[in-house]
N, C-alpha and C positions, 0 to 999 in steps of 0.2 A: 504494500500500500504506500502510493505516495504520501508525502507529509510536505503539504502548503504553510509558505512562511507567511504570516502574517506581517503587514509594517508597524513598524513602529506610533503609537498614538501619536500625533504630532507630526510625525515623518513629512507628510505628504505639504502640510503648511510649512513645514522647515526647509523642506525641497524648493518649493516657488520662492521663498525669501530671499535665500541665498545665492539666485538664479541670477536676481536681480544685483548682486555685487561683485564688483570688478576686482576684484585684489589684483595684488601684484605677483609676479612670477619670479622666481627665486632659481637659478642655476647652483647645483650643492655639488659640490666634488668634496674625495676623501684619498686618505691614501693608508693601507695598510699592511706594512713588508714593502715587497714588490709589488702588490695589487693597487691600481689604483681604478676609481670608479665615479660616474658623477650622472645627476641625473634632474631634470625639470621638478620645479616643486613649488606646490599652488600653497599649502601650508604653512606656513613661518609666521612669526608676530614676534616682536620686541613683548617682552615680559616683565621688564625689570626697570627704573632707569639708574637707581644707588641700590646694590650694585648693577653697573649694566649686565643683560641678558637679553636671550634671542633663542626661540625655541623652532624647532625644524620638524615639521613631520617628514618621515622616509615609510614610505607605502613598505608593507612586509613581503610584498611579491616581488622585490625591484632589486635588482645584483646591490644598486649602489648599498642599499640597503644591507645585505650581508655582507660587503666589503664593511660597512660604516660599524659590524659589529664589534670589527677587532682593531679599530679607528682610535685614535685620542681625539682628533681635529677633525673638524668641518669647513671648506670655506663658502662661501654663502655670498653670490654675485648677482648682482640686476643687471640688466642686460638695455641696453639703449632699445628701442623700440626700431630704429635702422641696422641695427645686430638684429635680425628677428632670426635671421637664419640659426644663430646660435642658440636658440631657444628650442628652434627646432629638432637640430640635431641633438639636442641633451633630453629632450622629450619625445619626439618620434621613432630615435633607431634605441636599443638595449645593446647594453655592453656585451652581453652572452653573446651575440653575434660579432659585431664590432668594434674595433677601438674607436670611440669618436675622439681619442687625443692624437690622435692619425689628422684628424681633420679638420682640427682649430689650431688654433697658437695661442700656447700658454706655457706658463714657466713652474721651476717649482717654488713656494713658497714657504710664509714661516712651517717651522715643521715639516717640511716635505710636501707639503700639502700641495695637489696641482692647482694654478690659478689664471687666470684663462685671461688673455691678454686684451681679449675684447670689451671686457665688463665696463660697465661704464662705473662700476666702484664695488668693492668686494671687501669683507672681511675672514678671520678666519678664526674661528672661536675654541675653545677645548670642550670637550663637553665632559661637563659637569654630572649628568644623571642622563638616562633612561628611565621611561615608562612608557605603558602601554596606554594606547589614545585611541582606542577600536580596530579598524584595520592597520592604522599607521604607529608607529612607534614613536615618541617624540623625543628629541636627542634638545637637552637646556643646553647653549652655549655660554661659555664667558667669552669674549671677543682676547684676544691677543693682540693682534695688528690688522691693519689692515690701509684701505685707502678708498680714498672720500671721493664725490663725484665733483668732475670738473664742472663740464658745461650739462651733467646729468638732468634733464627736464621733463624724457617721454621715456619712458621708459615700458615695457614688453608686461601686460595684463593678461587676465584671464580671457577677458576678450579676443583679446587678439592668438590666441592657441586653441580657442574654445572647440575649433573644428580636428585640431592635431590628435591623427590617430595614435595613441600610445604606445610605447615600445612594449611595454606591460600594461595589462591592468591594473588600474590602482586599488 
């Protein structure tokens, strides 16, 4: 016998709410050993501001994600809205198939951590804690270094990816 899942009370109004909000999109690379991994991320929100903090969801189906297991560092890049390509490639293809650091320019940064030359500003945080946040895991950052946006103004939303088929599902 099948067994039908029922939605969540409220599901269905929390769906149309949040349909209607653009956030912004987050490029996350990691580096662990020789492994490294990086992947699109609609999830992130500053947390904290004494002490600063920065919290990332990593979807649990997503390599970056098991790369990011055995991670200290995050770095955490917004991507110019004329970079969109790059948003793409970090959210379209999965690393299980391909390197996408084959097909950006990026360097390595504090910590080894890869960081992507494109960004229009990028930090790189240590993380602090793990938890579970339903399908996604949330990895708290403390920021370490990083660097600020120049002429950063348009920067790559939800919108603007909304149609990008995932390399995984999230």
């Amino acid at each position: 016998m099948d067994t039908v899942t029922m939605p969540e009370p409220g599901a269905e109004s929390f769906e149309a709410l949040v349909a209607l909000l653009d956030y912004p999109m987050f490029v996350v690379t990691t580096r662990a050993g020789d492994e490294m991994s990086g992947c699109l991320v609609g999830f992130g929100s500053q947390t904290s501001i004494n002490p600063p903090r920065f919290l990332i969801g990593l979807s649990k189906r997503n390599r970056t994600f098991r790369v990011a297991q055995n991670a200290t560092h995050l770095a955490v890049h917004v991507v110019p809205r004329e970079r969109i390509e790059l948003a793409q490639l970090f959210g379209g293809e999965t690393g299980d198939r391909i390197d996408k650091f084959e097909r950006c320019a990026w360097h390595s940064g504090p910590e080894g951590v890869p960081v992507l030359d494109d960004a229009g500003a990028w930090f790189v945080g240590k993380i602090e804690r793990r938890f579970e946040v339903g399908d996604h895991v949330g990895h708290l950052l403390a920021p370490i270094a990083g660097q600020p946006p120049g002429d950063l103004t348009d920067w790559t939303t939800f919108a603007d990816v909304r149609d990008l088929t995932p390399g995984h599902e999230a």
